[in-house]
C-alpha positions, -999 to +999 in steps of 0.1 A: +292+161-063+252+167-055+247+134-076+264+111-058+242+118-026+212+111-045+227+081-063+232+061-030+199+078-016+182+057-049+205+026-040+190+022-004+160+027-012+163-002-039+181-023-012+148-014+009+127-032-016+149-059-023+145-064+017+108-061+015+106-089-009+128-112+006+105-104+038+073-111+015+089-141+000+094-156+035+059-148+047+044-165+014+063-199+008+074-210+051+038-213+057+030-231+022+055-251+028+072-260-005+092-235-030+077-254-059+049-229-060+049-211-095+025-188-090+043-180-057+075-172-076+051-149-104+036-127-076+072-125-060+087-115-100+056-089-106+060-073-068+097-069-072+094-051-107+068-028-099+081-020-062+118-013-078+096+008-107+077+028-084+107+035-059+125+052-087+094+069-101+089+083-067+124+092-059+128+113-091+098+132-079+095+128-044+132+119-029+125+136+006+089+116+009+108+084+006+129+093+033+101+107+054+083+071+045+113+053+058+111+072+095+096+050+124+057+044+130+056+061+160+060+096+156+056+128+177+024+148+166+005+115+158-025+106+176-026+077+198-055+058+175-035+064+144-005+044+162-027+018+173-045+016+135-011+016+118+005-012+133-027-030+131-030-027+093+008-035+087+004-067+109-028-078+093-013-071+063+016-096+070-008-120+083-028-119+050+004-128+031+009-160+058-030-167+056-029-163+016+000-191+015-015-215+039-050-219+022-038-218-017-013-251+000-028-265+024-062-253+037-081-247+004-113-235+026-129-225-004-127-237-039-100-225-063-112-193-085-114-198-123-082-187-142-096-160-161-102-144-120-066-159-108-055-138-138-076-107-131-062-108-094-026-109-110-037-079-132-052-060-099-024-068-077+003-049-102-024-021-111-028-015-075+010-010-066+012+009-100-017+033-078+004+032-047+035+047-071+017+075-086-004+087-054+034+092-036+049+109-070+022+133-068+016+135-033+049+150-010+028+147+018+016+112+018+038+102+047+032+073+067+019+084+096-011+105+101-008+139+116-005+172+103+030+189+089+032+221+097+068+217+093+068+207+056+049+236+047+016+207+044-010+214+014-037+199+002-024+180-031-055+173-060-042+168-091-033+134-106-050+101-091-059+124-064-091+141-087-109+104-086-107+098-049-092+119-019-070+088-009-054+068-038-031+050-021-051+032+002-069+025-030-040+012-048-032-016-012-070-027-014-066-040-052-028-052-042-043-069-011-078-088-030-058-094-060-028-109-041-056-136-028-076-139-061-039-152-080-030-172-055-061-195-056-073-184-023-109-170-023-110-169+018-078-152+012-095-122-007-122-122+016-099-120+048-086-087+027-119-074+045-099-071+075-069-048+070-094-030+043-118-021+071-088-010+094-079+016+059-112+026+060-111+035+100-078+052+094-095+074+065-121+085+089-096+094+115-071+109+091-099+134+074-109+146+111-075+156+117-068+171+079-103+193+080-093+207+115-060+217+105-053+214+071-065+248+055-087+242+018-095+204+027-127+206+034-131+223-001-110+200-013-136+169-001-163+186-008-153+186-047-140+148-044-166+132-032-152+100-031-129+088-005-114+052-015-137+035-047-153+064-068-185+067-068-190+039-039-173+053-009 
């Protein structure tokens, strides 16, 4: 009996992802304008497998994260700038997919990148989602908003990915994002990353306010990991 609730838990959540790449997939090829777009159909291939890995990684860990993840963006106990940040990344976000598609078809602002760095972006866009996976497996509190969960019994969490930088995930969406441009051909594409990068990075900042004011052993905690997003950089 207790199996079958988490069974069809798992099978939403898969549906989720099928959703989210359908979503993707209709972001990337409307504005390229043609489905005869291999490398198109190989990031759409590589983002389905490792999404649909990481879910059930995640959910064999973490099924109440998932579920927590799943809740809306606006949320009671989050501040107002973190409302305003988090829509902004996920739009920018979407609109990096749409401006991705558009110059590797039709703008090409910037020449084409060598293979061997098409390929690396490939390599970089999976490794990145692979981050994403393991920062929520280990990390029951990596919800999607920020604010402090006093509810959940909220503690700081440094062990796995977390002992190289104090916020992994948005680690793992900065490789996804440059190395989404980098195999598609588009160069201006992984420079544009800059953009919902630099909103991350302003969401850090505003997230470790909030975390040192309330979250007991987090300044320790940052004191020890020095790094925030790209050891030994930043």
């Amino acid at each position: 009996m207790s199996r079958r609730p988490a069974a069809a838990s798992l099978g939403r959540r898969l549906a989720g992802v099928v959703g989210y790449v359908a979503l993707f997939a209709a972001l990337l090829f409307v504005p390229a304008g043609t489905m005869d777009w291999p490398r198109g159909w190989i990031l759409l291939a590589v983002l389905l497998a490792v999404r649909l890995w990481g879910t059930v990684v995640v959910h064999r860990a973490q099924p109440e994260l998932l579920a927590e993840r799943a809740r809306p963006v606006i949320q009671r106990g989050q501040p107002v700038a973190d409302r305003v940040l988090l829509i902004a990344v996920m739009a920018t976000y979407a609109a990096l997919v749409v401006f991705a598609a558009l110059d590797a078809r039709r703008l090409r602002l910037l020449a084409a990148p060598p293979a061997a760095f098409a390929w690396s972006g490939l390599v970089l866009f999976s490794i990145g989602w692979i981050v994403v996976a393991l920062a929520l497996r280990e990390n029951e509190f990596a919800i999607a908003v920020v604010r402090y969960q006093e509810e959940r019994g909220h503690a700081v969490v440094s062990s796995g990915p977390y002992r190289f930088v104090r916020h992994p995930l948005y680690s793992g969406l900065c490789a996804v994002m440059i190395g989404m441009g980098l195999w598609l051909g588009s160069l201006a594409a992984a420079a544009a990353s800059a953009v919902p990068i630099g909103l991350l990075a302003a969401r850090i900042v505003l997230e470790e306010r909030l975390l040192k004011q309330s979250l007991p052993g987090y300044r320790e905690y940052a004191a020890r990991v020095r790094s925030r997003l790209v050891p030994g950089i930043w």
